[in-house]
C-alpha positions as MATLAB code, in Angstrom:
seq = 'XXXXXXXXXXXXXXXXXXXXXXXXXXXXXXXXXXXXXXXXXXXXXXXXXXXXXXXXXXXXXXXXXXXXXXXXXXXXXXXXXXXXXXXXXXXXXXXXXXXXXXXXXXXXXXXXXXXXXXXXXXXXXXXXXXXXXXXXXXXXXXXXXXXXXXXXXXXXXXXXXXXXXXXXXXXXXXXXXXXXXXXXXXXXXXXXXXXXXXXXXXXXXXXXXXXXXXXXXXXXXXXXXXXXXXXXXXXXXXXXXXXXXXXXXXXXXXXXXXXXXXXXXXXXXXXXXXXXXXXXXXXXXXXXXXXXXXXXXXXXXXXXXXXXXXXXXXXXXXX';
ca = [
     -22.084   -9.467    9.610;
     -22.724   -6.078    9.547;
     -25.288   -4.288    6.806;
     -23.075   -0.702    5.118;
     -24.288    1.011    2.622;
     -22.669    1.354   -0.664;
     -21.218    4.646   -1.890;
     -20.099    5.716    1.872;
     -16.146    6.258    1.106;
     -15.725   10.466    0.277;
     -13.892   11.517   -2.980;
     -13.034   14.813   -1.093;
      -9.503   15.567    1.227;
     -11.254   17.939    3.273;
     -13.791   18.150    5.352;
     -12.700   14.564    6.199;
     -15.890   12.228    7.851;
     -15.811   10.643   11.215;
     -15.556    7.517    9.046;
     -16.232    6.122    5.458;
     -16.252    2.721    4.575;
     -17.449    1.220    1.157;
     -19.079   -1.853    0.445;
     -17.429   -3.719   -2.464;
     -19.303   -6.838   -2.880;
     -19.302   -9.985   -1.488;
     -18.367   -9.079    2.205;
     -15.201   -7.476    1.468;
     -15.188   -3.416    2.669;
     -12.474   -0.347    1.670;
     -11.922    1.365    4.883;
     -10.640    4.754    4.452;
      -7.813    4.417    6.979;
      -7.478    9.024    7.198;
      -3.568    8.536    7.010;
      -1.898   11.751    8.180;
      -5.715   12.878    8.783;
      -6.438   13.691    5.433;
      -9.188   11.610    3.310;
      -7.794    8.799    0.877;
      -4.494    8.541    1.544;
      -4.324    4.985    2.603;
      -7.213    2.153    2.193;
      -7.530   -0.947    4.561;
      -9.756   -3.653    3.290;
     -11.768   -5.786    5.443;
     -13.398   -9.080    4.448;
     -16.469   -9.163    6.810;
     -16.167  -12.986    6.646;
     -16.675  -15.925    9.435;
     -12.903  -15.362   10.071;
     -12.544  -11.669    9.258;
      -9.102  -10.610    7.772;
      -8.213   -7.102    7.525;
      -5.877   -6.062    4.905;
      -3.328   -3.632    6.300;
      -3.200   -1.247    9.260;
      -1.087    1.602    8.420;
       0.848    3.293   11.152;
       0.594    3.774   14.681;
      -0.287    7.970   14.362;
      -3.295    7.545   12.728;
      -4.703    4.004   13.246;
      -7.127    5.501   15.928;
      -9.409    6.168   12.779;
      -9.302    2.625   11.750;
     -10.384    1.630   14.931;
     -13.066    4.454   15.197;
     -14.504    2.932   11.476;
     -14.267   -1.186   12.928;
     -15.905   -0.038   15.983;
     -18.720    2.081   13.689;
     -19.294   -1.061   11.374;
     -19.374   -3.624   14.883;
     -16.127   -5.178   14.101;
     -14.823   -6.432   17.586;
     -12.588   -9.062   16.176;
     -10.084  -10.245   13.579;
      -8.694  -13.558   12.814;
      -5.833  -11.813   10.578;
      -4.155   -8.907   10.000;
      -2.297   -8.946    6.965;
       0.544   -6.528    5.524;
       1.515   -6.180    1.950;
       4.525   -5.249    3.248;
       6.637   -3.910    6.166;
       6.874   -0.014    5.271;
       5.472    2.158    8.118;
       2.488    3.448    5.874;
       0.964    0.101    5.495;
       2.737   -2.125    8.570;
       3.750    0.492   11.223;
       0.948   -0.152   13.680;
       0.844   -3.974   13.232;
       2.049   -3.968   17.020;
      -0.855   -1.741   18.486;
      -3.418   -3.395   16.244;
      -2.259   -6.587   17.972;
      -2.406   -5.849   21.428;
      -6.505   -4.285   20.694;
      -7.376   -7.450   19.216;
      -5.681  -10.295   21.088;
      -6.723  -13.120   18.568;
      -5.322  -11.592   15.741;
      -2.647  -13.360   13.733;
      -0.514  -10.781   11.895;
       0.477  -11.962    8.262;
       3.837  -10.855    6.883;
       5.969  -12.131    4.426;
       8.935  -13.880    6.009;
      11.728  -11.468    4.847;
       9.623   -8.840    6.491;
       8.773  -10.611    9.658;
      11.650  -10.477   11.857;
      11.089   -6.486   11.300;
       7.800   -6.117   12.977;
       8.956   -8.362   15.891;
      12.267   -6.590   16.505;
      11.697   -2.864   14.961;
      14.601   -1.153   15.595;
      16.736   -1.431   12.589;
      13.599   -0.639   10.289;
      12.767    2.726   12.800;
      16.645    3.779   12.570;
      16.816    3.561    8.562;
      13.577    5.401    8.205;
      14.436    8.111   10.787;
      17.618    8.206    8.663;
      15.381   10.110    5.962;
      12.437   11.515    7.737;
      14.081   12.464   11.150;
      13.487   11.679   14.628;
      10.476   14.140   15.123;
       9.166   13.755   11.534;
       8.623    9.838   12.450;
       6.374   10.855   15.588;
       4.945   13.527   13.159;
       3.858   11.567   10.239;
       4.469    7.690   11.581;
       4.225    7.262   15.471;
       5.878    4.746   17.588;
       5.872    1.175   16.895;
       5.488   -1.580   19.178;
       7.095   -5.029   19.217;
       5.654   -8.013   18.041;
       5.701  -11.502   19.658;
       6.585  -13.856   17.468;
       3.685  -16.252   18.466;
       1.390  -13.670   16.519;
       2.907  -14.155   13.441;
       1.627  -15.641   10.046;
       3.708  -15.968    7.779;
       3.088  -15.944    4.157;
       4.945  -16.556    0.956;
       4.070  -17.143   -2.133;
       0.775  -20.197   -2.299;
       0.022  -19.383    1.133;
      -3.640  -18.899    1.751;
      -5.659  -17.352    4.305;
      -9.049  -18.860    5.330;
     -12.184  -16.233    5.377;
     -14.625  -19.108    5.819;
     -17.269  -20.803    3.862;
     -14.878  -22.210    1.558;
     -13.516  -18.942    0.482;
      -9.727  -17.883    0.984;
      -7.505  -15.427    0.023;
      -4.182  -16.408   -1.796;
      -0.889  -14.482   -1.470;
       1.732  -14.096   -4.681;
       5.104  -13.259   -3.418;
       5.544   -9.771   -5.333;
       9.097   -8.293   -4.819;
      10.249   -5.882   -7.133;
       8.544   -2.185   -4.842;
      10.735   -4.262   -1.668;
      11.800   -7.830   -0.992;
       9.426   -8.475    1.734;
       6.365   -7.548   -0.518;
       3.186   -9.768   -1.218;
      -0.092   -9.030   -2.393;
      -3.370  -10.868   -2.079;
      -5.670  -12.340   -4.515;
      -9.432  -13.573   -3.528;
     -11.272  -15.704   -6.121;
     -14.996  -14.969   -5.421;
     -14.809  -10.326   -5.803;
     -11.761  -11.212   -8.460;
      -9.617   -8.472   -6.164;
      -6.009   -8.074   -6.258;
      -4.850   -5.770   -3.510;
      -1.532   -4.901   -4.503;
      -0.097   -2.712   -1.762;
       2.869   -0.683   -3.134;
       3.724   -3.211   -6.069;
       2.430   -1.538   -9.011;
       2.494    2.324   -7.719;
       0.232    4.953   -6.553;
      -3.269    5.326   -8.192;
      -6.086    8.032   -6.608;
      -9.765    7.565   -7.448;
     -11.343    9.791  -10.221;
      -7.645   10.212  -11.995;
      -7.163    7.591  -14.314;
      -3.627    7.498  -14.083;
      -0.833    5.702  -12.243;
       2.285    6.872  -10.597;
       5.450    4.674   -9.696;
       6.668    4.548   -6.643;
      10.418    3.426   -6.445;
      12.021    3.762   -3.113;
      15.303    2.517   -2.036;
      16.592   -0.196   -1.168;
      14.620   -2.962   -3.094;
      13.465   -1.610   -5.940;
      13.894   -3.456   -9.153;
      12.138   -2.140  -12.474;
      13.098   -6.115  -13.850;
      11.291   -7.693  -10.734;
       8.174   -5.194  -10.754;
       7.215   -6.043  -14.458;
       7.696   -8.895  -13.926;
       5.224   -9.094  -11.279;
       2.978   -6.667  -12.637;
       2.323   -9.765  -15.643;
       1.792  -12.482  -13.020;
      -0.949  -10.433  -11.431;
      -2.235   -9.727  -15.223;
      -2.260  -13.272  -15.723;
      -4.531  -13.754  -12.593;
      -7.220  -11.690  -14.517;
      -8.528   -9.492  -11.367;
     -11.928   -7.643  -11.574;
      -9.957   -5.001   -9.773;
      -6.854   -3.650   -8.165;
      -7.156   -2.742   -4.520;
      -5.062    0.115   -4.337;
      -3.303    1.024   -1.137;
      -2.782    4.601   -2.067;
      -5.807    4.473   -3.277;
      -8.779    2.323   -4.170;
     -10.755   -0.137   -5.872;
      -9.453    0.539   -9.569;
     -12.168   -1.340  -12.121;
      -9.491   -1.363  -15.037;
      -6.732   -3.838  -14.390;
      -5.475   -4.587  -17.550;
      -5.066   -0.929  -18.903;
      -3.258    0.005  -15.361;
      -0.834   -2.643  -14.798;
       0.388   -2.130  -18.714;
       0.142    1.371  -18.111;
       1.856    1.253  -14.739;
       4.966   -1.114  -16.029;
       5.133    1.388  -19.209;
       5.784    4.516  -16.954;
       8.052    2.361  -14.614;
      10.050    2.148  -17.433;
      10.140    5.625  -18.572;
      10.998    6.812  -15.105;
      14.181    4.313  -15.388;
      15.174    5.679  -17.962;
      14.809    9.113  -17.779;
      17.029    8.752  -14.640;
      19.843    7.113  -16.236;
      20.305    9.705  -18.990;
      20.379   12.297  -16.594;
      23.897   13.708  -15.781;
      24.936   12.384  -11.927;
      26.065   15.575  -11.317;
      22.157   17.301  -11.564;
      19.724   17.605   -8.552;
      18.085   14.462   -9.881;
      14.705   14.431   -7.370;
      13.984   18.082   -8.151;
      14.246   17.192  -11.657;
      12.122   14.392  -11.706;
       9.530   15.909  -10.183;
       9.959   18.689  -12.436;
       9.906   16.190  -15.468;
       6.723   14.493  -14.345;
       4.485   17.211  -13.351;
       5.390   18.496  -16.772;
       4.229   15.499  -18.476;
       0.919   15.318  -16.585;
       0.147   18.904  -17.582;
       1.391   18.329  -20.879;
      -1.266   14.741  -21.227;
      -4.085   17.159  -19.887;
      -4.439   16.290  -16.179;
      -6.260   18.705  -13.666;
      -3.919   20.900  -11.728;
      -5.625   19.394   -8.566;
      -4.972   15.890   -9.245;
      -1.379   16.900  -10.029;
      -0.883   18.857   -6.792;
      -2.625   15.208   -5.174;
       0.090   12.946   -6.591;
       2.965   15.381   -5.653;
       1.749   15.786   -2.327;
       2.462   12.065   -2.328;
       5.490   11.422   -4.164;
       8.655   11.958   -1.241;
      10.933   12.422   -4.773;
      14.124   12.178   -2.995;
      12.951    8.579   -2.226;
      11.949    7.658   -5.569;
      15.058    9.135   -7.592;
      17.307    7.452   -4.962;
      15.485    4.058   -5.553;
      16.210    3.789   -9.618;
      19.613    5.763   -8.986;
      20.637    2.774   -6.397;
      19.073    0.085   -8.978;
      20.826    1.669  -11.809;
      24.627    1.575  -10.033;
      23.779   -2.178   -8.957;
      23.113   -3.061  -12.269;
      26.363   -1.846  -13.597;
];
């Protein structure tokens, strides 16, 4: 085990450290994972454990800075690498991070898995929106996994970290079918990948996040409760954070689900609907009071055609 100090991670998107890593508690560590190279964009967590599992990897274009913070913290193995789920942001360089560390298991849900071993089909539909050259831009390559390096999870599956501790997996699908997040009993944290939305430190707010083509408002409330029910100490963010107020951002985040769904399906089908929605929620968070940075910070995130085509597609199932 290695000794951090707490209070390393930045709050700041620029100048971004060589590395910042946070000490939660209880051996578990956010690593600031410098997605796209820009501070707080996507959080790894590490439990620093006899058998240390790591909690996502993001993709392949910028998981040299995950490396650079292991290496900094004298991390020079991992018994498991686990995914939330398969979307290039969190799972993309699951196949690099294998090959550095050779005993690493990957964990994966089982609708995901098949995905990571054989990635074409998941490449093609996502180069179907961002491009060929915006993959390699914002994503980078992925590489193959072998299928002997897979653990996969579903919902009761638990992951050993040693000393009697473990961390326990709910099957979560409602943000995508192949989603699970992770629950550990002793720091009460619920990382929660893409399941409940987008939430930045410092903002108190959170933003849905609705892409096509899994998304199902029913299935995500639904979820959303379950983890409730589980009464975490916190939410470990993806995009971003440890978030101390559960309770208030799960109903929070199921209430604006909601609104989005809505506000979608009373629009006319013949309107620009992402330009809209974007213009309809940036309005709102002015309107509620919400710095024009941290505004500018969650549309720099939002893709919007993505998110309106998610409820649009959920919407004309439905009918």
């Amino acid at each position: 085990m290695v000794r951090r100090d707490r209070g390393a991670a930045t709050a700041s998107v620029e100048p971004m450290p060589d590395v910042s890593v946070t000490d939660l508690g209880h051996d578990l560590y956010l690593i600031d994972a410098f997605m796209h190279d820009e501070a707080e964009r996507l959080a790894c967590y590490l439990f620093d454990t006899p058998n240390r599992v790591l909690i996502e990897c993001g993709p392949s274009r910028s998981i040299g800075h995950l490396y650079q913070a292991l290496d900094h913290i004298g991390v020079d193995d991992i018994a498991v690498m686990a995914v939330t789920h398969i979307h290039l942001d969190h799972a993309g360089g699951a196949g690099h991070l294998a090959q550095r560390f050779s005993n690493a298991a990957i964990g994966v849900h089982a609708a995901g898995a098949r995905h990571l071993v054989t990635p074409e089909r998941l490449w093609d539909s996502a180069t179907r929106i961002y491009t060929e050259q915006g993959m390699l831009d914002l994503w980078g390559p992925m590489e193959p996994l072998s299928e002997d390096r897979l653990l996969i999870l579903d919902e009761g599956s638990t992951i050993p970290l040693g000393n009697g501790r473990a961390v326990e997996v709910m099957y979560t699908p409602g943000h995508a079918k192949h989603h699970i997040v992770f629950f550990e009993q002793m720091t009460g944290a619920c990382f929660v990948g893409d399941s409940v939305g987008i939430a930045f430190p410092h903002g108190h707010m959170v933003q849905p996040n609705t892409p096509p083509p899994d998304f199902d408002p029913d299935l995500s409330g639904q979820q959303m409760r379950r983890m409730a029910a589980r009464e975490p100490s916190f939410l470990g963010f993806a995009h971003f954070g440890a978030d101390p107020r559960p309770q208030q951002t799960l109903a929070l985040a199921e209430e604006r689900l909601w609104e989005w769904v809505r506000w979608v399906e009373n629009v006319s089908p013949d309107d620009d609907i992402s330009d809209k929605l974007r213009s309809w929620v940036l309005d709102d968070y002015r309107a509620q009071g919400y710095d024009e940075s941290l505004i500018d910070r969650y549309d720099r995130n939002s893709y919007w055609p993505m998110q309106a085509a998610g409820i649009e597609r959920w919407l004309s199932l439905r009918k």
